[in-house]
Backbone and ligand atoms as CSV (ligand in chain L), in Angstrom:
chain,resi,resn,atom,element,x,y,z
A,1,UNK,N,N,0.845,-1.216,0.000
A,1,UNK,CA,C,0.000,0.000,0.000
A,1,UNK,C,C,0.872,1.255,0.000
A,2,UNK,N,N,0.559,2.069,-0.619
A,2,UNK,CA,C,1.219,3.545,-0.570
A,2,UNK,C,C,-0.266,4.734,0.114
A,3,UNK,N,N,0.280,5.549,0.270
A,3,UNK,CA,C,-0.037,7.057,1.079
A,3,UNK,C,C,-0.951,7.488,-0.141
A,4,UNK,N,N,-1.412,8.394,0.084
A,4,UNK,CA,C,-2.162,9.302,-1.015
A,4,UNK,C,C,-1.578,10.535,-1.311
A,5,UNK,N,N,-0.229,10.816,-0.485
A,5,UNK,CA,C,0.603,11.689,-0.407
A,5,UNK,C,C,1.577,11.333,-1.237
A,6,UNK,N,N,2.255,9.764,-1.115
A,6,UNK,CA,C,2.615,9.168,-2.295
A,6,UNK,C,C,2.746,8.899,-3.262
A,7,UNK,N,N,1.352,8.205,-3.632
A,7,UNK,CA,C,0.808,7.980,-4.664
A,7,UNK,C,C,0.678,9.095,-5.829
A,8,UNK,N,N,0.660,10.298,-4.895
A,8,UNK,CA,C,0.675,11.566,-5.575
A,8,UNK,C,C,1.565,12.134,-6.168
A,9,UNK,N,N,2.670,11.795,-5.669
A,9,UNK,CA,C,4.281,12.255,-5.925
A,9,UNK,C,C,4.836,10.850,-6.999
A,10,UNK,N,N,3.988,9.657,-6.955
A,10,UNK,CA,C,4.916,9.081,-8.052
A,10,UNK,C,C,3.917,9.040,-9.061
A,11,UNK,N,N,2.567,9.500,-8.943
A,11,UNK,CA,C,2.177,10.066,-10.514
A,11,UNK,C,C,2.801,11.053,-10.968
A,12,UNK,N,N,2.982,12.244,-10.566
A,12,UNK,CA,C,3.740,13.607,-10.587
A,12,UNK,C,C,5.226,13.384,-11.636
A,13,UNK,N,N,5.863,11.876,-10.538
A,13,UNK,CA,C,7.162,11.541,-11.359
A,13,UNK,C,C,6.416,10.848,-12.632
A,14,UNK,N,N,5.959,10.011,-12.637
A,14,UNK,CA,C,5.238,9.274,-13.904
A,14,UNK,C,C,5.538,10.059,-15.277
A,15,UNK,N,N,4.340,11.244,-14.479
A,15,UNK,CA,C,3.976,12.446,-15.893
A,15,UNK,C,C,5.432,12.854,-16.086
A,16,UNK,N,N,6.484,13.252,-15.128
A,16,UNK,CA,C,7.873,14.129,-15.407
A,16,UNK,C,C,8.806,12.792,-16.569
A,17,UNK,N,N,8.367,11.733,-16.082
A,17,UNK,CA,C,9.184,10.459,-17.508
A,17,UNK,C,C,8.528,10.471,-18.850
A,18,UNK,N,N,7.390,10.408,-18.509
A,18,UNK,CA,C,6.559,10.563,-19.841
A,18,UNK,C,C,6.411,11.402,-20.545
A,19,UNK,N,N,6.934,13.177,-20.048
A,19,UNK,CA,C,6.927,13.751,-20.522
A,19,UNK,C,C,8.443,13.850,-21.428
A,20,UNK,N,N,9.393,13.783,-20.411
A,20,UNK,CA,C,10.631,13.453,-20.914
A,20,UNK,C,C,11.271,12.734,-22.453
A,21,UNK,N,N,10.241,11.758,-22.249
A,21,UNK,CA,C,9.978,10.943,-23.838
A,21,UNK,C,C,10.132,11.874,-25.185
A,22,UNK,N,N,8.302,12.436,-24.792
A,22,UNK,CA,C,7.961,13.491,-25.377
A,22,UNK,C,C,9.017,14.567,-26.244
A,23,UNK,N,N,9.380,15.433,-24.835
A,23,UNK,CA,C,10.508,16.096,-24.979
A,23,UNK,C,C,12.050,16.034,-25.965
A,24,UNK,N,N,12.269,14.784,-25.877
A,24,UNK,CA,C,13.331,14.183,-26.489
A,24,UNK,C,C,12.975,13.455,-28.288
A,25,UNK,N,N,12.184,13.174,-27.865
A,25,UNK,CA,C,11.439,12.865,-29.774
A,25,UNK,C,C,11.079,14.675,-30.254
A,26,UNK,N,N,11.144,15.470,-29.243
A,26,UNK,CA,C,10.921,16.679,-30.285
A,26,UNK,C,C,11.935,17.016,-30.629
A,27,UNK,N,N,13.449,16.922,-29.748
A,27,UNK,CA,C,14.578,17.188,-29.786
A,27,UNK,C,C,15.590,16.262,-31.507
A,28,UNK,N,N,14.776,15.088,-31.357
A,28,UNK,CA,C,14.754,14.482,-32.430
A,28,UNK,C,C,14.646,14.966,-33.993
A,29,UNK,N,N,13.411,15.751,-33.999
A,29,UNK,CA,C,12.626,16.025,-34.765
A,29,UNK,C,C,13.969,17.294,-34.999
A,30,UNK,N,N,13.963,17.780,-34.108
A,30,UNK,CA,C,14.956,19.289,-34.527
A,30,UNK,C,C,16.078,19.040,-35.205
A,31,UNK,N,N,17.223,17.874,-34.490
A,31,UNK,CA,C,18.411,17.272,-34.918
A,31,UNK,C,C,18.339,16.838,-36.730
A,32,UNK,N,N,17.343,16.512,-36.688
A,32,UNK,CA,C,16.813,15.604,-37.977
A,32,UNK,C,C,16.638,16.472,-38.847
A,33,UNK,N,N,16.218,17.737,-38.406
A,33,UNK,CA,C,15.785,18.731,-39.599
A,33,UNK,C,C,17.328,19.461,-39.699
A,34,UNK,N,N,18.219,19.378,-38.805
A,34,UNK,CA,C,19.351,19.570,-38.952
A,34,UNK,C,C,20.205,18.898,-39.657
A,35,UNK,N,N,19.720,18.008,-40.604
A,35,UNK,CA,C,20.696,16.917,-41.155
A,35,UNK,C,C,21.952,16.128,-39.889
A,36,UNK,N,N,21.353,15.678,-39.226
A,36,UNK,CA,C,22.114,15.422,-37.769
A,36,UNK,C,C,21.118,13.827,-37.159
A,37,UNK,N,N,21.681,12.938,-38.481
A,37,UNK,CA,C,20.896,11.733,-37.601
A,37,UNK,C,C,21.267,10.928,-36.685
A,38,UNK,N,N,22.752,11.569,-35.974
A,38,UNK,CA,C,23.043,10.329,-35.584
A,38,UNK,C,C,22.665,11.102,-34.271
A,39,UNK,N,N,22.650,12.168,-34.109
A,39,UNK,CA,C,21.708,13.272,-32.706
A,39,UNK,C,C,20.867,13.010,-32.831
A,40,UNK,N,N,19.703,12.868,-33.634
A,40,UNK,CA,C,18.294,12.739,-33.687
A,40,UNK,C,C,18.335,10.799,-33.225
A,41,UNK,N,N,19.331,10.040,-33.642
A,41,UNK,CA,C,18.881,8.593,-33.055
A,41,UNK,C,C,19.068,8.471,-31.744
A,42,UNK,N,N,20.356,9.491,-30.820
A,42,UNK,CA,C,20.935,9.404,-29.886
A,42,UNK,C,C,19.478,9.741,-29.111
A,43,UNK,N,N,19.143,10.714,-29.367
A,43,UNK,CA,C,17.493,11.771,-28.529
A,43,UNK,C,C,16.720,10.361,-28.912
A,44,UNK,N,N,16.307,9.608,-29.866
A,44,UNK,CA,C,15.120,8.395,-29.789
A,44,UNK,C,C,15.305,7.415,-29.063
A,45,UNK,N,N,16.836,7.175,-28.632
A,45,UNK,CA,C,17.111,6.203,-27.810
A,45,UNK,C,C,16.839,6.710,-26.666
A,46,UNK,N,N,16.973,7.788,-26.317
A,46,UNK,CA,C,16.602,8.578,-25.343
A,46,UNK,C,C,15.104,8.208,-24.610
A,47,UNK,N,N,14.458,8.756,-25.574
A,47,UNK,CA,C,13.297,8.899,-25.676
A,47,UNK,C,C,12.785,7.259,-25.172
A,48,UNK,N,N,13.159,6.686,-25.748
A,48,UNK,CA,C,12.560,5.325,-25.691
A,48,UNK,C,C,12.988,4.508,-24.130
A,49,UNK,N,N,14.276,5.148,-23.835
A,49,UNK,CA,C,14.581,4.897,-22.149
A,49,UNK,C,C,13.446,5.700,-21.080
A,50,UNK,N,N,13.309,6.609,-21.477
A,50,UNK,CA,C,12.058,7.474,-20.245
A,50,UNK,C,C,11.098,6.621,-20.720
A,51,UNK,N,N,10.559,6.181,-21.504
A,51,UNK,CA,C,9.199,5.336,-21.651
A,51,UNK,C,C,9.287,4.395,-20.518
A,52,UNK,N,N,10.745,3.492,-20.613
A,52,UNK,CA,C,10.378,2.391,-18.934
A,52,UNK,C,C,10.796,2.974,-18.282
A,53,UNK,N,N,11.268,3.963,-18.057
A,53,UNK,CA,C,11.172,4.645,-16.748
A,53,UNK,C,C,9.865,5.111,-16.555
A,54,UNK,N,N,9.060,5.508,-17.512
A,54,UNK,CA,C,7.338,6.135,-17.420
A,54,UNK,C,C,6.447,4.450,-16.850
A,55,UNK,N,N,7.118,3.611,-17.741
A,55,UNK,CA,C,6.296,2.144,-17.007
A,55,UNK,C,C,6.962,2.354,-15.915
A,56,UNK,N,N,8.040,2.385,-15.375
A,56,UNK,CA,C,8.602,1.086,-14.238
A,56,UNK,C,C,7.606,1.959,-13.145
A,57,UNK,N,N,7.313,3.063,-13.208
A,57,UNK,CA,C,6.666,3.991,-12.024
A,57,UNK,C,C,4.791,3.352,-12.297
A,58,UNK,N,N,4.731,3.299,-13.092
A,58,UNK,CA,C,3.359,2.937,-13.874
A,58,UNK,C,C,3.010,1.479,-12.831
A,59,UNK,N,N,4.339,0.327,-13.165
A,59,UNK,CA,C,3.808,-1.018,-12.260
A,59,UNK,C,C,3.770,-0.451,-11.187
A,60,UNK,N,N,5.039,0.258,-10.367
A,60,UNK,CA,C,5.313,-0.013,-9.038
A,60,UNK,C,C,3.676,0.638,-8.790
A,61,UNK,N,N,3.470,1.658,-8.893
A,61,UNK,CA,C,1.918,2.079,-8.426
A,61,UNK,C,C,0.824,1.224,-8.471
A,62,UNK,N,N,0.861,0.247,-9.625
A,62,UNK,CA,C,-0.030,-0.831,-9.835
A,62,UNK,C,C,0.130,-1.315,-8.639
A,63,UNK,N,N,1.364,-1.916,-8.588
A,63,UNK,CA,C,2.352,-3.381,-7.680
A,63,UNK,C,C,1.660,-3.004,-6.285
A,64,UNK,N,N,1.796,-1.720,-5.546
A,64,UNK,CA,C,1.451,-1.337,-4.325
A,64,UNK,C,C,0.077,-0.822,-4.147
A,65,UNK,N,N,-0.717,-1.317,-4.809
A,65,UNK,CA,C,-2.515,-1.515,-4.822
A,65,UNK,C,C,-2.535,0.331,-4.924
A,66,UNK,N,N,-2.067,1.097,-5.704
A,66,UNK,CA,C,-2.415,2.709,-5.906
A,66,UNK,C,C,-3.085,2.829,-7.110
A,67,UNK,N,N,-3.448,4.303,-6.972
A,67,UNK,CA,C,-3.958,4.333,-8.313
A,67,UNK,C,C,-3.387,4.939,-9.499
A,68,UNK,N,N,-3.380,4.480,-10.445
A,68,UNK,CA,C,-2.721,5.283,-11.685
A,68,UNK,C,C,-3.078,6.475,-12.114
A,69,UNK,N,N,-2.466,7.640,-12.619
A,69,UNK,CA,C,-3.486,8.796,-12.381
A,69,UNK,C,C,-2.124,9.767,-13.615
A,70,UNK,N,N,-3.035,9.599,-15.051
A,70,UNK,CA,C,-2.098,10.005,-16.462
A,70,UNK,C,C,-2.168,11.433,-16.212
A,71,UNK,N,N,-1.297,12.074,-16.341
A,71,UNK,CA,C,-1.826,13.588,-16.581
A,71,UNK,C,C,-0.991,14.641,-17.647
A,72,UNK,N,N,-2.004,15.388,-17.682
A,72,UNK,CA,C,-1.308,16.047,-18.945
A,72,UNK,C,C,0.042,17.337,-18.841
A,73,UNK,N,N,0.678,17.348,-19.722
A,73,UNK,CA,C,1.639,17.875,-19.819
A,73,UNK,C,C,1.897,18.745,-21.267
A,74,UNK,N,N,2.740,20.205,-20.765
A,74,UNK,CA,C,2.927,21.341,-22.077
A,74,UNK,C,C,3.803,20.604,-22.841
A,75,UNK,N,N,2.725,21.154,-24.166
A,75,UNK,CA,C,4.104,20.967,-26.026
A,75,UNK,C,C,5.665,21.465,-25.200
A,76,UNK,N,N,6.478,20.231,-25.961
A,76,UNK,CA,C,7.787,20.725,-25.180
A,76,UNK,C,C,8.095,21.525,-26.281
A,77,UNK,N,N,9.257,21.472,-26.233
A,77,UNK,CA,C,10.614,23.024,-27.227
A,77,UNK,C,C,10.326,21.932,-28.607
A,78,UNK,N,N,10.658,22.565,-29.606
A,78,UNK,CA,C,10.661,21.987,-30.597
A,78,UNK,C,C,11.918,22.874,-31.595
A,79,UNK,N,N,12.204,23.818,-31.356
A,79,UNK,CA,C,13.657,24.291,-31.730
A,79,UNK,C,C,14.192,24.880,-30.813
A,80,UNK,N,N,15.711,24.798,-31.367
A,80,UNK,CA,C,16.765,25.414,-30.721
A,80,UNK,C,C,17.781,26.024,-31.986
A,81,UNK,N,N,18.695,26.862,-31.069
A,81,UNK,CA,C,19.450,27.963,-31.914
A,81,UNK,C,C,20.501,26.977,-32.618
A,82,UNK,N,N,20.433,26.295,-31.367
A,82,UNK,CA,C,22.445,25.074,-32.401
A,82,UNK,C,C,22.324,23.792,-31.339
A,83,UNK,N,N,23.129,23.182,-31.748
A,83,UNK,CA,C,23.336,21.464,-31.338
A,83,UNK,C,C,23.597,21.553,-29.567
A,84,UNK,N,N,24.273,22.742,-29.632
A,84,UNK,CA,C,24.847,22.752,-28.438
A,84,UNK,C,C,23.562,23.681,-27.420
A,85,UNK,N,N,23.072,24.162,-28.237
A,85,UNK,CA,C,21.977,24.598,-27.041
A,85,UNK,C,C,20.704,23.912,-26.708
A,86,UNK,N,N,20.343,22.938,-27.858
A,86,UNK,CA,C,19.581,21.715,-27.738
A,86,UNK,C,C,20.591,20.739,-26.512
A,87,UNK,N,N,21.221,20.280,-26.536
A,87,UNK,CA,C,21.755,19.356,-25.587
A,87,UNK,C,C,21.606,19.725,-24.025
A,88,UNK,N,N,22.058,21.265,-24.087
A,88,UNK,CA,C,22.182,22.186,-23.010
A,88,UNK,C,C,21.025,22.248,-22.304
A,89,UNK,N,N,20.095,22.715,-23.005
A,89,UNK,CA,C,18.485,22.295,-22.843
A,89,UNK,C,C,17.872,21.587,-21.849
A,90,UNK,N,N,18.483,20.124,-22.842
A,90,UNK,CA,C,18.270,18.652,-22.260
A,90,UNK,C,C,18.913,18.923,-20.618
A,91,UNK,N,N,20.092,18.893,-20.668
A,91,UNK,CA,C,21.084,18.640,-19.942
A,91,UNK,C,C,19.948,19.190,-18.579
A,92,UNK,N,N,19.857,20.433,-18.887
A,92,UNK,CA,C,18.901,21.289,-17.956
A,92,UNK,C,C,17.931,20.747,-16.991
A,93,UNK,N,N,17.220,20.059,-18.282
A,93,UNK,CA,C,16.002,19.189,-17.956
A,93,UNK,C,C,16.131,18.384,-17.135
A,94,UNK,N,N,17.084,17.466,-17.383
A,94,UNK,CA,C,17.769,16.175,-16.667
A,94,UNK,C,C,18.459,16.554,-14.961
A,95,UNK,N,N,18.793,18.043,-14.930
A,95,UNK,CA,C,18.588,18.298,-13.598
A,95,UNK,C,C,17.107,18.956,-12.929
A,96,UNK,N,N,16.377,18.913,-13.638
A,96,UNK,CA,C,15.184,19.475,-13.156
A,96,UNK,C,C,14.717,17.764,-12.636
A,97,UNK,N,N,14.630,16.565,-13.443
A,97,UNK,CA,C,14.501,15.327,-13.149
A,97,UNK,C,C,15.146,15.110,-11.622
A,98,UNK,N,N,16.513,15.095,-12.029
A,98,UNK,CA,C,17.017,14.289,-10.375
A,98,UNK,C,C,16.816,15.474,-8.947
A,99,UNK,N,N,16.015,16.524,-9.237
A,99,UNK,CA,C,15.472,17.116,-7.943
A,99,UNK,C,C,14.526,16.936,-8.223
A,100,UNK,N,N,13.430,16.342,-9.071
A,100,UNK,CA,C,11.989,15.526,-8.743
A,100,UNK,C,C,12.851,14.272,-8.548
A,101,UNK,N,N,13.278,13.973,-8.628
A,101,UNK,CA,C,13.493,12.162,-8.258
A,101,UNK,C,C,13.700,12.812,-6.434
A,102,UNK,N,N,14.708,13.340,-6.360
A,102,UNK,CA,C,15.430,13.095,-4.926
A,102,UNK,C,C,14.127,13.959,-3.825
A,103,UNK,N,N,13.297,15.128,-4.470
A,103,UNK,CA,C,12.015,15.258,-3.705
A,103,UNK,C,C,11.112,13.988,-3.038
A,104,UNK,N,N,11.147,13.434,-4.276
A,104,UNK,CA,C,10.133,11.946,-4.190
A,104,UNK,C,C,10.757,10.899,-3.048
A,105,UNK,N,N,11.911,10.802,-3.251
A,105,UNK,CA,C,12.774,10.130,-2.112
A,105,UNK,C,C,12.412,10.230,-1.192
A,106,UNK,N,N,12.415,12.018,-0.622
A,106,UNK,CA,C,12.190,12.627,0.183
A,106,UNK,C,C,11.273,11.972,1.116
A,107,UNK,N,N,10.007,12.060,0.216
A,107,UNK,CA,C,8.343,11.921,0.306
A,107,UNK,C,C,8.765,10.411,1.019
A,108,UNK,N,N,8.903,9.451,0.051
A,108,UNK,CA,C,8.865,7.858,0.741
A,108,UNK,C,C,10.025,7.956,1.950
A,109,UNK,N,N,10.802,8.561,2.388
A,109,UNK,CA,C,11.239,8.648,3.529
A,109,UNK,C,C,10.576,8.896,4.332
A,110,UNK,N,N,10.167,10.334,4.442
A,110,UNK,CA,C,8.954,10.680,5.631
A,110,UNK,C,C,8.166,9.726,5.619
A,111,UNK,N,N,7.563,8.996,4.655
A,111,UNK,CA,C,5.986,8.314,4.649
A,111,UNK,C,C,6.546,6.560,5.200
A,112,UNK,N,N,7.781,6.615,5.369
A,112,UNK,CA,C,8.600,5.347,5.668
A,112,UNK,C,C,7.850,4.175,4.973
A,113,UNK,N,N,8.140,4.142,3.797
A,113,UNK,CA,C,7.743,3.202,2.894
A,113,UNK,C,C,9.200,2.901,2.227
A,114,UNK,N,N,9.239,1.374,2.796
A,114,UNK,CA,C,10.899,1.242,2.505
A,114,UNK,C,C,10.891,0.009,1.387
A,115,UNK,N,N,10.086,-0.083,0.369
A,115,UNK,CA,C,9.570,-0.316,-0.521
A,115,UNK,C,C,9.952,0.426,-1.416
A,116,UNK,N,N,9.254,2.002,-1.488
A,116,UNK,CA,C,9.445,3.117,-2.420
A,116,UNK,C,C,10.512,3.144,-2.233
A,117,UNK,N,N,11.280,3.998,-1.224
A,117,UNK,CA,C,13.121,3.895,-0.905
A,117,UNK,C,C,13.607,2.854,-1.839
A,118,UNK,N,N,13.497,1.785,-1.884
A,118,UNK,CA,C,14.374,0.566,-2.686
A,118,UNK,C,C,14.693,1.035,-4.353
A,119,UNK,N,N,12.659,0.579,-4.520
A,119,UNK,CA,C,12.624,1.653,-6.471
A,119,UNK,C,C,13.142,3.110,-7.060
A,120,UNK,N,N,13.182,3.709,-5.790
A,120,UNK,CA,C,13.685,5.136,-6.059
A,120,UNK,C,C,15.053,5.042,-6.105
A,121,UNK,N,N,15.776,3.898,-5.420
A,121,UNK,CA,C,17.137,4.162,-5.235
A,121,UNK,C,C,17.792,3.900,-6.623
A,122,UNK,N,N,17.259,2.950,-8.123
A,122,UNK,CA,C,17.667,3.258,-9.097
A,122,UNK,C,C,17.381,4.132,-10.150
A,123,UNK,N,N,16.485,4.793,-9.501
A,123,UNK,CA,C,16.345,6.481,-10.271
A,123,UNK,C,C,17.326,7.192,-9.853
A,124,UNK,N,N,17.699,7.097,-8.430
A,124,UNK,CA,C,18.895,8.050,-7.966
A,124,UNK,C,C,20.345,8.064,-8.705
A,125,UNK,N,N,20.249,6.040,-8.816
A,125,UNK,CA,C,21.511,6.194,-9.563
A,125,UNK,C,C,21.654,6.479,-11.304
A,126,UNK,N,N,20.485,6.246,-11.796
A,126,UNK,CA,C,20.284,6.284,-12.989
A,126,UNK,C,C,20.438,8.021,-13.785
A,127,UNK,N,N,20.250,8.979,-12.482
A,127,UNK,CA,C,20.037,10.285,-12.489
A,127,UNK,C,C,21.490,10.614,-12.778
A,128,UNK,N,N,22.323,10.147,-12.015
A,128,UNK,CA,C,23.778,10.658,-12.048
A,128,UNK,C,C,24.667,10.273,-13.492
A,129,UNK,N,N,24.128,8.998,-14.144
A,129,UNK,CA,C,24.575,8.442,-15.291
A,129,UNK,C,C,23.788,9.744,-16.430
A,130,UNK,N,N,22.615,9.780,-16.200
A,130,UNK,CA,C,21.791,11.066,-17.270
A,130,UNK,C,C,23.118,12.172,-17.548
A,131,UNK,N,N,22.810,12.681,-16.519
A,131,UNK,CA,C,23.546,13.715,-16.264
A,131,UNK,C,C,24.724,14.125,-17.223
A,132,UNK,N,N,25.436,12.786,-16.563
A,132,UNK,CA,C,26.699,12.523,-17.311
A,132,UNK,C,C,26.757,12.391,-18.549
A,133,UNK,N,N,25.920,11.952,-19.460
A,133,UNK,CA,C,25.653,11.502,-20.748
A,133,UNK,C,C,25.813,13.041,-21.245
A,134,UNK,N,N,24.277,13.701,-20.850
A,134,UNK,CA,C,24.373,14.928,-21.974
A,134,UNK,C,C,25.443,16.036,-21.568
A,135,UNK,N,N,26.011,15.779,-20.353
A,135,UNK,CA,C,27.703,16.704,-20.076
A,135,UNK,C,C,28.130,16.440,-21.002
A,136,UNK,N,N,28.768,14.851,-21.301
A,136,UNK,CA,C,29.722,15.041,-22.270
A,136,UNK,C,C,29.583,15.677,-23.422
A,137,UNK,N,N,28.523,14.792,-23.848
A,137,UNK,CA,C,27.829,15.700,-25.100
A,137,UNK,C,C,28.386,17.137,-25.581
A,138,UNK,N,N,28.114,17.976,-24.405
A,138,UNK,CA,C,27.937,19.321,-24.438
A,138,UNK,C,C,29.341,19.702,-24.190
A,139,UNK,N,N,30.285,18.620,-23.332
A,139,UNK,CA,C,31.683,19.309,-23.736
A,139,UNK,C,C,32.066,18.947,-24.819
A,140,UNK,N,N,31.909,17.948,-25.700
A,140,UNK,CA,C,32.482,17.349,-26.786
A,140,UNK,C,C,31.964,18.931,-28.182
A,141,UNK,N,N,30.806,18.890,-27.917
A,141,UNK,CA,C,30.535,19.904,-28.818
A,141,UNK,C,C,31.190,21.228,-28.855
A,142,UNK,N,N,31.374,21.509,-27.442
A,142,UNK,CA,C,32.395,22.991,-27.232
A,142,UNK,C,C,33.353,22.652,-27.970
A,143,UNK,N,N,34.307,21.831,-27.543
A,143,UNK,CA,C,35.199,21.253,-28.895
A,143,UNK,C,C,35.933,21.416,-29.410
A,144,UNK,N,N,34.075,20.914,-30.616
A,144,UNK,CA,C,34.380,21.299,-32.150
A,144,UNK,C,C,33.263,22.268,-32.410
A,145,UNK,N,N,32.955,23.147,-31.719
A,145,UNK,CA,C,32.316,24.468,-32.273
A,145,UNK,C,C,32.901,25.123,-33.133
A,146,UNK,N,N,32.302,25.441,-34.417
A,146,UNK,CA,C,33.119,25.946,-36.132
A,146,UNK,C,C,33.849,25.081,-36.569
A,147,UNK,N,N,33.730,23.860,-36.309
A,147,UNK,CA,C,34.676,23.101,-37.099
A,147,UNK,C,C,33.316,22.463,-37.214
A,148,UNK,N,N,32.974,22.188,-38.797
A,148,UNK,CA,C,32.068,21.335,-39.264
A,148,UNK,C,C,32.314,19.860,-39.427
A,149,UNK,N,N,33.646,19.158,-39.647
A,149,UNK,CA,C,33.855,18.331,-39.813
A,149,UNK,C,C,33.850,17.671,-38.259
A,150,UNK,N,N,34.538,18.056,-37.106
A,150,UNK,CA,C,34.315,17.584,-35.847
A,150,UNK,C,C,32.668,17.707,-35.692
A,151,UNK,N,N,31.538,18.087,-36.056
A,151,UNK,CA,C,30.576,18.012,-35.359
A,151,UNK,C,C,29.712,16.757,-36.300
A,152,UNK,N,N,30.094,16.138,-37.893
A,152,UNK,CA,C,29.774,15.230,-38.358
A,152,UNK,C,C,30.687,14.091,-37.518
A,153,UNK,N,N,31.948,14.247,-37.114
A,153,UNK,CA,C,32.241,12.835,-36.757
A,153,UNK,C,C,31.493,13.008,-35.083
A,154,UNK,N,N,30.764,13.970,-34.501
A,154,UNK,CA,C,30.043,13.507,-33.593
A,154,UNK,C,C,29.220,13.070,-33.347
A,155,UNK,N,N,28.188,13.568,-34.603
A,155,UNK,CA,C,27.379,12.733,-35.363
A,155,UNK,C,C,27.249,11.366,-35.812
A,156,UNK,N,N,28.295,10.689,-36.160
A,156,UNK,CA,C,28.493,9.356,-36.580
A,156,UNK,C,C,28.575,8.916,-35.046
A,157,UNK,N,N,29.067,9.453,-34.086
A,157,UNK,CA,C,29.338,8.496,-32.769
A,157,UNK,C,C,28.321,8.085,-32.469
A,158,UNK,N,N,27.641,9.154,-32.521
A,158,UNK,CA,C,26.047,9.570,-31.747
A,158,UNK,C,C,24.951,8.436,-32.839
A,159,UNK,N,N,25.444,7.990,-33.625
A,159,UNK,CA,C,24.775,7.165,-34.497
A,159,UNK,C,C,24.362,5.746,-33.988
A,160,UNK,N,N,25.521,5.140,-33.085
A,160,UNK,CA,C,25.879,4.266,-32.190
A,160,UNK,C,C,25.244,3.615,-31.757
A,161,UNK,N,N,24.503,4.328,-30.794
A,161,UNK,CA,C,24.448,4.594,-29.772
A,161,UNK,C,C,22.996,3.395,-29.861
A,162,UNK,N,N,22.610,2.357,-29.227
A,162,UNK,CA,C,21.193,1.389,-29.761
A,162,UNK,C,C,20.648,1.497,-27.713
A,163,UNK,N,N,19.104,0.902,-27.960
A,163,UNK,CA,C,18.572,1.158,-27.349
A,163,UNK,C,C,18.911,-0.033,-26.006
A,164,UNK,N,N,18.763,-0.270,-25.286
A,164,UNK,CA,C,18.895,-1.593,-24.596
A,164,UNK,C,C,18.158,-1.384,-23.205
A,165,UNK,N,N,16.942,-2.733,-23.417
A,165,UNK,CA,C,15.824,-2.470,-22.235
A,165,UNK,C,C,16.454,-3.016,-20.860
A,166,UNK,N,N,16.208,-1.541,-19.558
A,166,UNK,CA,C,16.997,-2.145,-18.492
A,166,UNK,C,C,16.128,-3.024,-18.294
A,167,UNK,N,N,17.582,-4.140,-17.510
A,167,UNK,CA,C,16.959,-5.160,-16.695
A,167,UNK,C,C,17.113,-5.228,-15.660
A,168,UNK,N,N,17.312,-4.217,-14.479
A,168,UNK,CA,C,17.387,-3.782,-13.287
A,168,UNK,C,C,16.348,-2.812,-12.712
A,169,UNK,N,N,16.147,-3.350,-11.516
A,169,UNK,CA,C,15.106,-2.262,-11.242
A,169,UNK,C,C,14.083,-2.810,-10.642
A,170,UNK,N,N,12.803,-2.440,-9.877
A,170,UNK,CA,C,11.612,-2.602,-10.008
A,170,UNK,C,C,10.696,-2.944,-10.895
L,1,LIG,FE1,FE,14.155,9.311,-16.713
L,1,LIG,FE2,FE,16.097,11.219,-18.024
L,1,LIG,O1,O,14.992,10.879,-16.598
C-alpha cells in the first residue's frame, strides 16, 4: 500500500518520464531537420529509455494496490538555436529530473515506505549516469564548435548509440 501523499508524488514523477519521452522525440525532430541523424537517433534512444522509466513507475503504483493517475503535460521546445543549445536544454532538464526524483525520495522517507526507498534508489543512480551523458555531449561539442567536420564525426558516434531495455530495477 502507498499514502495518497505518495501515490501523488509518483504520478507527478510518472507524468515528469513521460513527458521526458515526449521532450526528447521533439529534440529528435529538430536534430533531424538539422541533417544530424546520428543526434536525432541518440534523442530516440533517449526517448525510448524514459518510456520504462514512465512504465517502471506505472507497475510499481499498480504493484502497491495505488492508483494510476495520467496527466497532462505542455508541447515541449521543438527548436533550438544550435546542437549545443539543444543538448544544453536537455542537460537542464535532466537536472530538473534528479530534484523531482530526490524530492520523491524525500516523500517515501517521511511516509517510511521502505519499498518506495528501494525503487527510487535506481532512479537516484540512474540520475547521475543522465547527467553525465548529456555533459559530455555538451563538452564534446564545445570542442568542435566551427569546425564542421568535428561536429559530423560527432554525429556518426552519436549514431551508435542502440537502445537496450533495463533489466534492473523494479
Ligand atoms: Fe528518466 Fe532522463 O529521466
Amino acid at each position: 500500500m502507498i499514502t495518497p501523499r505518495l501515490q501523488d508524488a509518483l504520478n507527478e514523477q510518472m507524468k515528469n518520464e513521460f513527458f521526458s519521452a515526449y521532450l526528447y522525440m521533439a529534440m529528435a525532430g529538430y536534430f533531424q531537420s538539422e541533417d544530424l541523424p546520428g543526434f536525432a537517433n541518440w534523442m530516440r534512444v533517449q526517448a525510448l529509455e524514459e518510456m520504462t522509466h514512465g512504465e517502471k513507475f506505472f507497475t510499481f503504483i499498480c504493484d502497491t494496490q495505488g492508483r494510476t493517475d495520467l496527466r497532462a503535460f505542455t508541447a515541449p521546445c521543438n527548436d533550438f538555436a544550435s546542437p549545443l543549445e539543444a543538448m544544453t536544454y536537455g542537460l537542464k532538464h535532466e537536472n530538473f529530473v534528479t530534484d523531482s526524483i530526490n524530492k520523491l525520495m524525500d516523500v517515501a522517507i517521511e511516509e517510511n515506505h521502505h519499498g518506495a526507498k528501494i525503487f527510487l534508489q535506481w532512479f537516484v543512480t540512474e540520475q547521475i549516469e543522465e547527467e553525465s551523458n548529456f555533459s559530455l555531449i555538451i563538452r564534446k561539442l564545445k570542442r568542435v564548435e566551427g569546425d564542421g567536420r568535428g561536429l559530423l564525426m560527432l554525429d556518426q558516434e552519436l549514431a551508435t548509440r542502440v537502445f537496450v531495455p533495463p533489466t534492473t530495477g523494479v
